[in-house]
N, C-alpha and C positions, 0 to 999 in steps of 0.2 A: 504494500500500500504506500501510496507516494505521501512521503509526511507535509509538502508546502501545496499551499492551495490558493488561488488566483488571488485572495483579496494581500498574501503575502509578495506580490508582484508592485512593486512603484514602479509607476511609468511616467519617463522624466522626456519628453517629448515636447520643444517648444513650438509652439502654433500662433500661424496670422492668420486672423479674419479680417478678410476683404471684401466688403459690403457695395453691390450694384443698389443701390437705394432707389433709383427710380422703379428699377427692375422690379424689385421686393415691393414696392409699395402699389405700383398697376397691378402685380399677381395679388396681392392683399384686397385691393379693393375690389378686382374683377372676382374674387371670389366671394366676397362678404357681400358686394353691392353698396357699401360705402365708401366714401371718402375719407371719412373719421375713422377710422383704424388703423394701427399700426403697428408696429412690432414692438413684442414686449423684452428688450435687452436684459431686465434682470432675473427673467427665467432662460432665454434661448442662450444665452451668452454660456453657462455654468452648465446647460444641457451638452453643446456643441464642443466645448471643451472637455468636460467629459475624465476630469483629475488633471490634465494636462495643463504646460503654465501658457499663460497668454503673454505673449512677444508684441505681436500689437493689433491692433484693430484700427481699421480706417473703414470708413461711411464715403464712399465718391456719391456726389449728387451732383444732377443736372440741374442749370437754372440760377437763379440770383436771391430766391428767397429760400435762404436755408436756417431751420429754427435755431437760435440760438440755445432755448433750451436744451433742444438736442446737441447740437457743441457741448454746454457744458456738461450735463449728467454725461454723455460717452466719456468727456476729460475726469471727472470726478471720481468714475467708477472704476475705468478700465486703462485709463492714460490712453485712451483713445482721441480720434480726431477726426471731423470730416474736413473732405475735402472737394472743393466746387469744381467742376466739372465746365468745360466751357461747352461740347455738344455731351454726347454719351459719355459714360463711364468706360465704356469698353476697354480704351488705348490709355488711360490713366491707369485703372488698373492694371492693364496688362503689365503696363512698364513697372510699375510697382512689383509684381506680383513677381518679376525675373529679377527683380534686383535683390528681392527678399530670398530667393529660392536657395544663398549660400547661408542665408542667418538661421534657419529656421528646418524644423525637420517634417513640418506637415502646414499647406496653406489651404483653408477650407475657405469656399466662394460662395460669397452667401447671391447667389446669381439662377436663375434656370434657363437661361441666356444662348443658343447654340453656338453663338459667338466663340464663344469662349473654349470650343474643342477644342483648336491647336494647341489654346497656352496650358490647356490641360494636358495633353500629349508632352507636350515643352517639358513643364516641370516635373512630369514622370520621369523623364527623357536626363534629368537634372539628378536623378532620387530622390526630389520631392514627392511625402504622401501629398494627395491631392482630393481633398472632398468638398462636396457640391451641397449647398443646405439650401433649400427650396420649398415651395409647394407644387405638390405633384403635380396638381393638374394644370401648369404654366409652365413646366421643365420639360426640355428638351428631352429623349428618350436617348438620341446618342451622347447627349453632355453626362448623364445616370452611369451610360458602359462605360462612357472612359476613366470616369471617377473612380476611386480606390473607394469611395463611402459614399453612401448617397442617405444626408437627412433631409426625411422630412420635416417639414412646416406644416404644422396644425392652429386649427383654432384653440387650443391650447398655447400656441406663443405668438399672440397678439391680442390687442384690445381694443377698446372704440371709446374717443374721448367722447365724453358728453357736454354740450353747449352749458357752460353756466348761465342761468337762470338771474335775469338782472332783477336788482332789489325791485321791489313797488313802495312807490310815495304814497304815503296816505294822502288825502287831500288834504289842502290849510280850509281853517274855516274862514 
């Protein structure tokens, strides 16, 4: 009988999460029918790492209005960072994601993007692990093979803000 058993295993694996934010947030809504929902970081983040330490996490967004809330909780929690995008996220992360491929020993893509096969292929190609976290039903089915891991995205890790409710004046008399 073998006396060491898995939970006796530490796995010292450093990991980037590189976040397509426009990506993640059309698959979000297209599947809720909301606008107001999003991802929940303080569950998926701890899910996707999974014991493993977090090296870093960047957020690429499209566009000019990017929340500053969001800048800071990602800085707060994770020493993360977005970063703005001038059209797609594609070639920002990509370049990222190859620059990272000698720092780090697994880069999961939070993307279901088909784009994104080559640079999957690439950092295979590198000995980078290479996992894909997504919602199924917006992920590429060849971006899943080429992956080393394919998580999913459930409504389990996201939320839907609710409109605050503006006080009521009473009348003056």
């Amino acid at each position: 009988m073998n006396p060491h058993r898995p939970e006796d295993v530490t796995i010292s694996q450093s990991v980037a999460i590189l976040i397509d934010g426009n990506n993640m947030e059309r698959s979000i809504h297209s599947e809720t029918d909301d606008t107001q929902t999003m991802l929940n970081f303080d569950t998926i983040i701890s899910k996707l790492l999974d014991n493993r330490g977090l090296n870093r996490l960047i957020y690429f967004r499209e566009g000019k209005q990017i929340s500053t809330k969001l800048q800071e909780r990602l800085y707060a929690n994770y020493h993360g960072s977005v970063r703005p995008c001038h059209k797609s996220a594609d070639i920002p992360l990509t370049i990222t994601a190859t620059q990272l491929a000698s720092k780090v020993d697994t880069i999961i893509i939070m993307s279901g993007d088909s784009d994104f096969i080559e640079l999957v292929r690439h950092l295979k190609s590198e000995g980078v692990r290479v996992e894909i976290a997504a919602i199924p039903s917006t992920t590429s089915h060849l971006l899943v093979e080429e992956a080393d891991y394919f998580h999913k995205i459930t409504e389990d890790d996201w939320f839907t803000l609710t409109p605050k409710k503006s006080a009521r004046r009473r009348p003056t008399k």
